[in-house]
DRENDO-1510 file (C-alpha; in Angstrom, 1 decimal, always signed):
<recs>
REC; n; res; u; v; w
REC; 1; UNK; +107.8; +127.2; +77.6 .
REC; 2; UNK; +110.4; +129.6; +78.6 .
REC; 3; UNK; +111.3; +129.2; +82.5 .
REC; 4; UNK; +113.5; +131.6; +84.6 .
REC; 5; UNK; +114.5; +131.6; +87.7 .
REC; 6; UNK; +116.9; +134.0; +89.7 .
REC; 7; UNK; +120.0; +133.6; +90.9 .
REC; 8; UNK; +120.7; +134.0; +94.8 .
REC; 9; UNK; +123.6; +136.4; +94.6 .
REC; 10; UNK; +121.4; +138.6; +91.9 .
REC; 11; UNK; +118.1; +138.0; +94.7 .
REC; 12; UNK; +120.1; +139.4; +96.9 .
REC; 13; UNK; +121.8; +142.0; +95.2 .
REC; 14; UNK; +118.2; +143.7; +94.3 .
REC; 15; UNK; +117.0; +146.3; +97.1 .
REC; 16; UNK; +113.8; +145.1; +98.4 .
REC; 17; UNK; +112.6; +149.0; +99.6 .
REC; 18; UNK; +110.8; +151.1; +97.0 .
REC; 19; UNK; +113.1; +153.9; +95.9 .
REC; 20; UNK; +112.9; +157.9; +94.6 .
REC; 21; UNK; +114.8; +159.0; +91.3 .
REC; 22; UNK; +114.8; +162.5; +90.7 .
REC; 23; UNK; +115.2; +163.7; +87.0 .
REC; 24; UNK; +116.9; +167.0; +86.2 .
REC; 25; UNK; +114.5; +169.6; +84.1 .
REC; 26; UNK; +114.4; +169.0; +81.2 .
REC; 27; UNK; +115.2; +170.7; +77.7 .
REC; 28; UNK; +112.3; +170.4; +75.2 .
REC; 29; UNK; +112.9; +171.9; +71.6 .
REC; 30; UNK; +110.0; +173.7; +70.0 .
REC; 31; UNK; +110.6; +172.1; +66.2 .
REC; 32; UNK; +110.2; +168.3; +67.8 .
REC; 33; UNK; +106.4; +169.4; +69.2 .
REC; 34; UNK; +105.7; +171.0; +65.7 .
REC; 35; UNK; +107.4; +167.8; +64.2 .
REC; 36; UNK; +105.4; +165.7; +66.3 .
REC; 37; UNK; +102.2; +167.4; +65.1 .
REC; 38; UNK; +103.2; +166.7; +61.3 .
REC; 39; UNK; +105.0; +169.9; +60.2 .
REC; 40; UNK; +108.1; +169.5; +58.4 .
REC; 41; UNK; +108.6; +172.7; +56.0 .
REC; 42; UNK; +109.0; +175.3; +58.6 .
REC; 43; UNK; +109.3; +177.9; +56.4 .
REC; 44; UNK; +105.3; +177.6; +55.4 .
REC; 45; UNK; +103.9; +177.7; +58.9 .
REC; 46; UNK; +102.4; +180.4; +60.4 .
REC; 47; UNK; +104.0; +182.9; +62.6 .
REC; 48; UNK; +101.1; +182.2; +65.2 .
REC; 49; UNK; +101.9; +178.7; +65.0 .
REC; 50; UNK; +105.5; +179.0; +65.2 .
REC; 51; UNK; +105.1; +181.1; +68.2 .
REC; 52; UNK; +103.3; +179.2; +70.2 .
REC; 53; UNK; +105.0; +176.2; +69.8 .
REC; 54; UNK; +108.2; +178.2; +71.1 .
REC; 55; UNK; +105.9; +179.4; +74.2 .
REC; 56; UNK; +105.1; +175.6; +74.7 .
REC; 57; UNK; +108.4; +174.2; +74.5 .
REC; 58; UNK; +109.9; +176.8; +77.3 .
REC; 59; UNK; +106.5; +176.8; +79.6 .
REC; 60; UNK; +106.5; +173.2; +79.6 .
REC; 61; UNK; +109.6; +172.6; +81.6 .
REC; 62; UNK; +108.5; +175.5; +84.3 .
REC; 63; UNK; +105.5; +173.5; +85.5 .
REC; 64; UNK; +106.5; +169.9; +85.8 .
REC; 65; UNK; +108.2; +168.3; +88.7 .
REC; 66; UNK; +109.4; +164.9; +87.5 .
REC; 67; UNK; +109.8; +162.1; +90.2 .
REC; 68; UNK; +110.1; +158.6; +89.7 .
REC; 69; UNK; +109.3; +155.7; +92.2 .
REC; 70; UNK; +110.6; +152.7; +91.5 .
REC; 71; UNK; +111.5; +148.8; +93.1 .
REC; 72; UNK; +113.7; +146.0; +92.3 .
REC; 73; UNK; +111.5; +143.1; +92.4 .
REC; 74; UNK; +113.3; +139.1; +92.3 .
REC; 75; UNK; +111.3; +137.3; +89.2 .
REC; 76; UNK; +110.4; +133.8; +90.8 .
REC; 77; UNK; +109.5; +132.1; +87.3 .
REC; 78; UNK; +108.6; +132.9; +83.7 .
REC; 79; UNK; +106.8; +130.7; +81.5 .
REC; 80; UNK; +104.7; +131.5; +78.4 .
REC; 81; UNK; +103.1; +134.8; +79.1 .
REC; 82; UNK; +102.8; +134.4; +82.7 .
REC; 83; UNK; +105.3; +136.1; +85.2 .
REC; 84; UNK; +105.4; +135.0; +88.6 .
REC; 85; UNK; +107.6; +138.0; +90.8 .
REC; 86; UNK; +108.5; +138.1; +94.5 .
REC; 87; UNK; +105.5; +139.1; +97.2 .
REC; 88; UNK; +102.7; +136.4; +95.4 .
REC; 89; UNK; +102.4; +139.4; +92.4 .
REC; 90; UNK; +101.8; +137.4; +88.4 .
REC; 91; UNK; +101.7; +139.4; +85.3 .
REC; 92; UNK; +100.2; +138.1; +82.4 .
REC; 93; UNK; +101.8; +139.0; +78.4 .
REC; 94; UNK; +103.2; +137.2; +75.7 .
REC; 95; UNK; +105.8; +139.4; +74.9 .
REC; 96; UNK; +107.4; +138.7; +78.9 .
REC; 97; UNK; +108.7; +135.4; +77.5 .
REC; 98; UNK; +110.4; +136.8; +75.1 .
REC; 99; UNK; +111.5; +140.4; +76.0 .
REC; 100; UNK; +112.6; +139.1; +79.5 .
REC; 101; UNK; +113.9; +135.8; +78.5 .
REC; 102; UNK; +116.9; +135.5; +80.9 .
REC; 103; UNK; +116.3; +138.0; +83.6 .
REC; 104; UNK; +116.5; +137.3; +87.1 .
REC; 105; UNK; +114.5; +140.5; +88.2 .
REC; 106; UNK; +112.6; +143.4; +87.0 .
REC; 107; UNK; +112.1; +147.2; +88.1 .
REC; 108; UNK; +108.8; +148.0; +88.2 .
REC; 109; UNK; +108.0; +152.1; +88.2 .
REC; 110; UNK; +105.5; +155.0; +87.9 .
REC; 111; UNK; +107.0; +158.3; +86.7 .
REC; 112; UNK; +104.9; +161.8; +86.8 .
REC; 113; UNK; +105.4; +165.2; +85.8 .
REC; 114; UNK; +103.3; +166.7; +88.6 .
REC; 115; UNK; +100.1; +168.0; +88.5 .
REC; 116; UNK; +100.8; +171.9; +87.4 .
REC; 117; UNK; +101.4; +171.4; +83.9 .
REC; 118; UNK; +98.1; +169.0; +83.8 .
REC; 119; UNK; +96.4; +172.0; +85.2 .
REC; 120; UNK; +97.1; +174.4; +82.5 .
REC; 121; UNK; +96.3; +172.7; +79.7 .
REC; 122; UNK; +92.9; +172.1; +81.0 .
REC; 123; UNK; +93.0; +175.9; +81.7 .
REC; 124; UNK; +93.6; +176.5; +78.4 .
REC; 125; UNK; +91.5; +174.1; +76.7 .
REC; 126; UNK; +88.8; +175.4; +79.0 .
REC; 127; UNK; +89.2; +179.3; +77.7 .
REC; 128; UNK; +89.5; +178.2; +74.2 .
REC; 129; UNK; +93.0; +178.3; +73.4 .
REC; 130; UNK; +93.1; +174.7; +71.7 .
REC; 131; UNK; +96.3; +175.2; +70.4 .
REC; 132; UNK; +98.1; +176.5; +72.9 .
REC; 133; UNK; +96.4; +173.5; +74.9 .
REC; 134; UNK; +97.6; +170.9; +72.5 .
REC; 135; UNK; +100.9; +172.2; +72.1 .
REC; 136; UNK; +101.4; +172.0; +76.0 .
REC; 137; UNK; +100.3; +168.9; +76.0 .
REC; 138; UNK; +102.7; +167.6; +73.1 .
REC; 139; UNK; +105.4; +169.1; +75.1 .
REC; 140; UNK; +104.7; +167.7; +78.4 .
REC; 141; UNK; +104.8; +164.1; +76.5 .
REC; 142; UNK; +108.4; +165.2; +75.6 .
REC; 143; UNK; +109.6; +166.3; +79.2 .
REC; 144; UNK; +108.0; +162.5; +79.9 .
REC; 145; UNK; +110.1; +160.9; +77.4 .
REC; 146; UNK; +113.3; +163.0; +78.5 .
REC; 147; UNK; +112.6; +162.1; +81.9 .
REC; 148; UNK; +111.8; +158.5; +81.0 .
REC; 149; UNK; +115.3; +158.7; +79.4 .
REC; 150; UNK; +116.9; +159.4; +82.3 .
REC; 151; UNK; +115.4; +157.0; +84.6 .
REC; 152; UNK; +116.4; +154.2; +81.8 .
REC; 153; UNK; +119.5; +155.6; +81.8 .
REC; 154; UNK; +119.9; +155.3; +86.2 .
REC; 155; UNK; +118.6; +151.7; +85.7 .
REC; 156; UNK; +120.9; +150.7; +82.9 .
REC; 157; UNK; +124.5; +152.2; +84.5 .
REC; 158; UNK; +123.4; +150.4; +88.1 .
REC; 159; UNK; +122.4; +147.1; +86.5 .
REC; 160; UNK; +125.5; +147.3; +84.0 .
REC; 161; UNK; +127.7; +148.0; +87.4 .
REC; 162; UNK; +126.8; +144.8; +88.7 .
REC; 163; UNK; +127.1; +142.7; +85.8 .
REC; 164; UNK; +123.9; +142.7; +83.9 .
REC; 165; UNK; +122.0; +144.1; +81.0 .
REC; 166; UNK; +118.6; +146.3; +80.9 .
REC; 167; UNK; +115.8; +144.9; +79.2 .
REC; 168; UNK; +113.3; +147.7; +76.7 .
REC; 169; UNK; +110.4; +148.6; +78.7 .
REC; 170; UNK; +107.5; +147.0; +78.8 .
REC; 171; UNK; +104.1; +149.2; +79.9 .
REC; 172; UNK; +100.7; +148.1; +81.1 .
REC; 173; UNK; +97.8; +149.4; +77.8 .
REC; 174; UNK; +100.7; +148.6; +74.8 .
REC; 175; UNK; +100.4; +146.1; +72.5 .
REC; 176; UNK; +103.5; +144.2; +70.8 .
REC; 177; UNK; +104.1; +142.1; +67.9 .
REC; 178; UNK; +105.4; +139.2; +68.6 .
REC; 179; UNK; +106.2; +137.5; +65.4 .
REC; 180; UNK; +103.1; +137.4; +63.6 .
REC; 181; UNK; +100.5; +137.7; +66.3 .
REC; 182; UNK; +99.9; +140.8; +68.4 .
REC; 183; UNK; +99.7; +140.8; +72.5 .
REC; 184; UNK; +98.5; +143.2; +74.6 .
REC; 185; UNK; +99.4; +143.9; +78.1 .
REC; 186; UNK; +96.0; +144.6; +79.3 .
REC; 187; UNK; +95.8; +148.4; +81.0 .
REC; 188; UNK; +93.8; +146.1; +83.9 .
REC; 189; UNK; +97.2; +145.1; +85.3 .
REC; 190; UNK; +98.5; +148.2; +86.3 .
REC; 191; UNK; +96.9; +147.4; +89.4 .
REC; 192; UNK; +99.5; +144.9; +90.0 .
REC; 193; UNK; +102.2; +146.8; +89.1 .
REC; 194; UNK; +101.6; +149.3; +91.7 .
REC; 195; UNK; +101.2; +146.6; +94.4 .
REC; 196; UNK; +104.7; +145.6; +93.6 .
REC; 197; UNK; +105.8; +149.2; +94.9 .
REC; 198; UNK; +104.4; +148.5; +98.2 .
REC; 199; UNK; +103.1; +151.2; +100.5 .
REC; 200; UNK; +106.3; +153.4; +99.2 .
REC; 201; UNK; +104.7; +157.1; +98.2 .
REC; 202; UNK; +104.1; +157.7; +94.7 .
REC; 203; UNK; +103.5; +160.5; +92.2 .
REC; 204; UNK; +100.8; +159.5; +90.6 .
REC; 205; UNK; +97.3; +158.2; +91.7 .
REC; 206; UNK; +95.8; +155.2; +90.4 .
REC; 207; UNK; +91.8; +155.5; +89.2 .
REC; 208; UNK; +89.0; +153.2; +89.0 .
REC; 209; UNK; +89.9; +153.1; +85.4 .
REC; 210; UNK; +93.2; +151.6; +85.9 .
REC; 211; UNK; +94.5; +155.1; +84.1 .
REC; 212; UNK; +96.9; +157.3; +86.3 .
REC; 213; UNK; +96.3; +161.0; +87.5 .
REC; 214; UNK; +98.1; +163.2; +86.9 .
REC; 215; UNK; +97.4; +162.7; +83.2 .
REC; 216; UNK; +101.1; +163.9; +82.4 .
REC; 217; UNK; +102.6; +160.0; +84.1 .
REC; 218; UNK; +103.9; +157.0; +82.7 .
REC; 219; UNK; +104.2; +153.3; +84.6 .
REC; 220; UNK; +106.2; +150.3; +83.2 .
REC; 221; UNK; +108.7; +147.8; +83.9 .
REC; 222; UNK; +112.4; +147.2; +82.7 .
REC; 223; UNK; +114.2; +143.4; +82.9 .
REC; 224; UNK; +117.4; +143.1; +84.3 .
REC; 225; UNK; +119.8; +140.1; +83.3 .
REC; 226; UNK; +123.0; +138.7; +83.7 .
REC; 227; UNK; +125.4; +139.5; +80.7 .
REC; 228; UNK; +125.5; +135.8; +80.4 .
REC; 229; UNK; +122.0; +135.5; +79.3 .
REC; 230; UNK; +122.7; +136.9; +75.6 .
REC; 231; UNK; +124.2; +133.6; +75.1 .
REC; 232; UNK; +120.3; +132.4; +74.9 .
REC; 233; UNK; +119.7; +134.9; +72.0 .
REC; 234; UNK; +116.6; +137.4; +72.3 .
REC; 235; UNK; +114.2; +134.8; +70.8 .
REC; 236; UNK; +111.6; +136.7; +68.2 .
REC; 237; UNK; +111.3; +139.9; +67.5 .
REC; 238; UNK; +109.1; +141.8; +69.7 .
REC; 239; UNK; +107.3; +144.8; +68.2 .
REC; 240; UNK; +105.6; +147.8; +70.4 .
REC; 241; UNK; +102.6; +149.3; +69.3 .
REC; 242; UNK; +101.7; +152.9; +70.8 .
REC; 243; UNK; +98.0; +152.1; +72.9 .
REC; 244; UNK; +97.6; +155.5; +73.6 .
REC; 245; UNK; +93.8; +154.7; +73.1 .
REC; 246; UNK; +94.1; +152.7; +76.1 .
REC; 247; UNK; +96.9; +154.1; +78.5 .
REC; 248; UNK; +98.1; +157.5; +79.3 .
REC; 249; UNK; +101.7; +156.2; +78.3 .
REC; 250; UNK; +102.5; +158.8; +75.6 .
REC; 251; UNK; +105.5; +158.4; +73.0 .
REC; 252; UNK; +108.1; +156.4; +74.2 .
</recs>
């Protein structure tokens, strides 16, 4: 059993209010959405192709709107793949005892892109330009990950100025390997997730499905630990696995 509690200086160093993160536009380079849909010799592919992977990779940035909400929430105790957080919320995953072994708190989040660039690759799709449709859509999963990147990048420099380390992040619909057995972080909790951000206004919409609309969003959750903690060691190694099957979480 793994067990943490937080301290009361980091309790009360977290912010209890939801809070907005803004990421700037980002860049998106056409070879990583051809890459991404297995070309490598660039040479061979077809002009058509080629081109409109260029016309993907500079619409894409154009029609999203990236916002983030996000909350520092106090982690009350951890034991085995149950995490009990501040406001009655528990999360259940193996992979919490081990990727957040030593934190005193986690932020929660739910990042979109907006709902413009969703809307034009179901325009396209709908008039028949599959590829054009596909390669928006590759494109918009790498304005997500720049964007993800950035917000990492926020939670890492605040957390680091106070002392403490960042954890990888852990989404809702992924699966991990943790040593020789494979946990999932069933898609069902998301509902929890977004109760820890409180009434605070967010992005995204959450459906019946437990999968977010816009399509083009991402939700998770990052640790946050006391430098101290390394002394514990990581424990196993924790694997992801992409569920894109199950959650609208893209390529992180």
């Amino acid at each position: 059993m793994i067990a943490a509690t937080p301290s009361p200086s980091a309790a009360h160093a977290a912010p209890s209010a939801a809070a907005a993160f803004v990421p700037s536009a980002p860049t998106v380079h056409f070879e990583r959405i051809l890459r991404i849909q297995g070309y490598s010799e660039f040479t061979r592919i077809r002009p058509a192709i080629l081109k409109a992977a260029q016309d993907a990779a500079q619409l894409a940035p154009r029609l999203v709107a990236p916002r983030v909400a996000y909350r520092h929430v106090a982690i009350r105790a951890l034991a085995d793949d149950a995490l009990d957080l501040a406001g009655g919320i528990r999360l259940h995953c193996a992979a919490f005892g081990h990727v957040l072994a030593g934190c005193t708190e986690v932020v929660p989040f739910v990042l979109s892109l907006g709902p413009q660039l969703d809307a034009r690759v179901i325009a396209l799709a709908e008039d028949g330009d599959l590829l054009d449709a596909l390669l928006l859509e590759t494109a918009a999963w790498l304005c997500i990950e720049d964007a993800t990147r950035q917000f990492r990048g926020r939670v890492r420099e605040a957390a680091s100025a106070r002392g403490a380390r960042t954890t990888s992040r852990l989404g809702p619909g992924y699966s991990y390997k943790v040593g020789d057995a494979t946990c999932v972080w069933r898609l069902e909790e998301q509902v929890q997730l977004f109760a820890l951000l409180g009434d605070a206004p967010l992005p995204v919409t959450l459906m019946d499905s437990c999968a977010m609309q816009p399509k083009m969003s991402r939700s998770g959750m990052i640790g946050i630990a006391p430098l101290s903690a390394r002394a514990r060691g990581p424990g196993p190694a924790v694997a992801e696995h992409d569920a894109r099957a199950t959650a609208n979480s893209g390529r992180d």
